[in-house]
N, C-alpha and C positions, 0 to 999 in steps of 0.2 A: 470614064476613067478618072477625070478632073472630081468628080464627086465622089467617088469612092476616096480620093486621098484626103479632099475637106472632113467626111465621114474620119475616116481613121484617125487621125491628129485632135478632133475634136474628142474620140473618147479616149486616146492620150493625155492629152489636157485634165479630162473629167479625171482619170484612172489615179496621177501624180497628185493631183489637189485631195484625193479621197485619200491619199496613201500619207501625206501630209497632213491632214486632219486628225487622222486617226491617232500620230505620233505625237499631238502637243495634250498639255497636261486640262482631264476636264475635272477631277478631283483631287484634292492633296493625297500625296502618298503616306503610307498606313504609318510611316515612320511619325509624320509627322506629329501624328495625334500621338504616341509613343513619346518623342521627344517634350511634350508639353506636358504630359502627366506624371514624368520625371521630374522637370523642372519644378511644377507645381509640389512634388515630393519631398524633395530639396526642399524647399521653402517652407514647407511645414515643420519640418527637423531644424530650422532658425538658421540653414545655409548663409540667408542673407544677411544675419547679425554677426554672425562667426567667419564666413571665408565671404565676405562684400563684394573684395576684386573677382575670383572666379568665381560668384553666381552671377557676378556681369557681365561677364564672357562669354558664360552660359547662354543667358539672355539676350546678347548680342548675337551671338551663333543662332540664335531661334528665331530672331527677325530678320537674319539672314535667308534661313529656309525659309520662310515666310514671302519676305523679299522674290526668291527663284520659280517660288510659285504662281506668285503675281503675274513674273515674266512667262509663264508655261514652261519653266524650266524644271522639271521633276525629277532629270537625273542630280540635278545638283540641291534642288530643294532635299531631296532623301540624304544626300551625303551632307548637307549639312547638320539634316535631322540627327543622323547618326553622330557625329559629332556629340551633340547636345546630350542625348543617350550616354555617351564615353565621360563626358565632364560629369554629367550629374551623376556619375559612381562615384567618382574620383573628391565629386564635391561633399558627397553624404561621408563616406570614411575622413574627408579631412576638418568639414562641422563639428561629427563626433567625436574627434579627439580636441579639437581648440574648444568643444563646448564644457567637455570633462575637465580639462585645465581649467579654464574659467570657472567652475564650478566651484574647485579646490581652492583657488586663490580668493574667490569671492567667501567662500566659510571661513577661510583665516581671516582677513580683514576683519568681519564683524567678530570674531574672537579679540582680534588686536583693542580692536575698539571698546568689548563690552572689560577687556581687561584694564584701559585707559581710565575709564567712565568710574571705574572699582575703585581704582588710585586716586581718583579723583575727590570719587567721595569719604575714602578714608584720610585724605588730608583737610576736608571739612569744607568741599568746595559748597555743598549743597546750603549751607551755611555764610559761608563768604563769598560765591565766586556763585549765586544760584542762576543768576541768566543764561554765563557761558554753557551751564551744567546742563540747561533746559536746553539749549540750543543743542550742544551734543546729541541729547538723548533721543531728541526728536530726527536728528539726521540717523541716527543709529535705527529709527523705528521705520524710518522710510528702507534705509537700507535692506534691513528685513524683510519689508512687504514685497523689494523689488526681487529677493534671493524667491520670492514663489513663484516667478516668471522665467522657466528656462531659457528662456530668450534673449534675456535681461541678464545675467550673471557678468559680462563684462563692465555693467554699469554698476555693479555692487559697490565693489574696491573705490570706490572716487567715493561715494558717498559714507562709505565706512571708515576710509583713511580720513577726512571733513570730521566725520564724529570723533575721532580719536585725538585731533590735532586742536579740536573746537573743548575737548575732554582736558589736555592737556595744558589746553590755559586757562581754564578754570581752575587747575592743580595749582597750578604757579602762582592765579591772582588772589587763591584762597592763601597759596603760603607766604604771600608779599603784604595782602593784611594782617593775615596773625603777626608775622613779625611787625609791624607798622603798631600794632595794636601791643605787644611784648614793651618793645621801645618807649610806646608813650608811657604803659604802667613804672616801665624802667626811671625814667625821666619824672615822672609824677612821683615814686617811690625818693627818689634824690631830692627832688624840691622839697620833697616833704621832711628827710631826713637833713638836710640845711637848714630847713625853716626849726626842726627840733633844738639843732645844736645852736642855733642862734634864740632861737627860747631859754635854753637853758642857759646862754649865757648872760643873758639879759635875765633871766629870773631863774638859778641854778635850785637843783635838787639836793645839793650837798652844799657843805661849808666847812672849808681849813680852817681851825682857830690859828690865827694869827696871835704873836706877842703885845700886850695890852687891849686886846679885845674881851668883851662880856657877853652874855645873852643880851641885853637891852642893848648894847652897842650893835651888836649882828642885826638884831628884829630892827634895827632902826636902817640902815641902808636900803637902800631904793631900789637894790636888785632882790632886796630883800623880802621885809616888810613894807617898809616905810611908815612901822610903827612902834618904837620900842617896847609898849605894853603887850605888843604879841609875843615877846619875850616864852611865854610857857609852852607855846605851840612848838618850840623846837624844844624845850625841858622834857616835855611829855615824850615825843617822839624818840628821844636819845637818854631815855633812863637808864638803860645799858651801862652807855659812861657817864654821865651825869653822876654823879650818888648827891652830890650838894651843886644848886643851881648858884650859888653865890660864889661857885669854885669851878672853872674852868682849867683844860692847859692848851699851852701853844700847843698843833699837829692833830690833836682830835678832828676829828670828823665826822659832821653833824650832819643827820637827815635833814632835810628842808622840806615839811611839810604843802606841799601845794592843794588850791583846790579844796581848802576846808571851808564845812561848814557853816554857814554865817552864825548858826549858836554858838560852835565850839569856838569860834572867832571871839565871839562877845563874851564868853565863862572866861577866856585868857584873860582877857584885859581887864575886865574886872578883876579877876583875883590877883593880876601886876599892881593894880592901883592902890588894892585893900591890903596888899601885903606890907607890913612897916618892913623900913631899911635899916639896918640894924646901926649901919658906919656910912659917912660919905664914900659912894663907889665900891660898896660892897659887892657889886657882880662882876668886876675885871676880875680877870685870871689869876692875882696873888703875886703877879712881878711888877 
């Protein structure tokens, strides 16, 4: 009797251990692999550059099933599968519309820019302002290679807007030398036109006859001539009023020959010297 009860209890024992075996997990459930080839889906569609937060969620939800399996926990490794399954819909429709926006804002940017880059160089940066220009251009070009990369569209804009803003002061330090450059000609054109009117008054182009003045009088002043026998260089020039060189009047106004030739220099004075005087002070004016 005693042995039939050790008998029975022992395939009790056996019966509950088998029945327990049979219940823990000895492969992942089929969710699993389901859940991970989602995931893996998402992530080729650039989930992870576009919705970051929930493809981490994602990803955490998947090491969780993961996790439950570990434990031989398969009803809860599957319901977390499933989860992962539920996010990664959720995750693909919400990539696909922030990847399209980014798309749109990333083409504007490199329009903003190559419109910058245009201004830029229509106010002659390529010319005055060429480094900033070169630096633009080259972040504009990066910009560009980065718009082939679906992945990448959020990274355009920062690299586009850099080109634009890099485009932009090139404009400004191209427009900051031409004026700089305007100014000094400005500045150089007044020196210069000072430096004339103080030539001229140091050595004028014209001459008021004054009351008791002559040709040889006039030729002889220091702003003049400083030679009275040059006397005919202003005869010749003012034959107009001239008609007699021995006859002046006060308010005439006489070219002043400048910058003559050293011959025509030498025929005057000669022909001053050769010429007889007819009267003492026959070339004053007649008053």
């Amino acid at each position: 009797m005693r042995k039939n009860y050790f008998t029975f209890m022992l395939f009790s024992v056996i019966t509950v251990g088998l029945i327990a075996f049979s219940g823990c997990c000895r492969k992942p459930p089929e969710e699993v692999a389901d859940a991970e080839a989602a995931l893996a889906s998402v992530k080729e569609k650039c989930a992870e550059d576009y919705v970051p937060e929930d493809f981490q969620k994602a990803q955490d939800k998947m090491k969780e099933s993961h996790d439950w399996f570990d434990k031989k926990k398969c009803k809860e490794s599957k319901t977390a599968a499933l989860e992962v399954i539920a996010l990664s819909d959720e995750i693909e429709k919400k990539a696909e519309e922030t990847q399209q926006e980014a798309k749109v804002k990333a083409g504007e940017s490199i329009e903003k820019a190559k419109s910058s880059i245009a201004e830029a160089e229509r106010a002659k940066a390529a010319e005055y302002a060429s480094a900033l220009l070169s630096e633009s251009k080259n972040l504009l070009a990066k910009a560009e290679e980065t718009m082939k990369d679906e992945c990448a569209y959020l990274r355009v804009p920062q690299l586009a807007d850099s080109a634009a803003a890099k485009a932009g002061q090139a404009k400004l330090a191209a427009e900051e030398e031409i004026r700089r450059i305007e100014e000094r000609k400005r500045a150089e054109e007044e020196a210069r036109r000072k430096a004339e009117e103080e030539a001229l008054r140091a050595k004028p182009r014209n001459w008021v006859v004054q009351k008791g003045e002559c040709l040889w009088k006039i030729a002889e002043y220091e702003k003049i001539y400083e030679d009275p026998f040059q006397w005919p260089l202003i005869y010749n020039a003012n034959k107009d009023q001239i008609k007699d060189p021995d006859l002046i009047f006060p308010d005439q106004n006489f070219a002043i020959p400048r910058d003559v030739p050293e011959e025509e220099v030498k025929a005057a004075i000669k022909f001053a010297k050769n010429r007889p005087w007819p009267v003492p002070n026959y070339l004053f004016d007649g008053k």
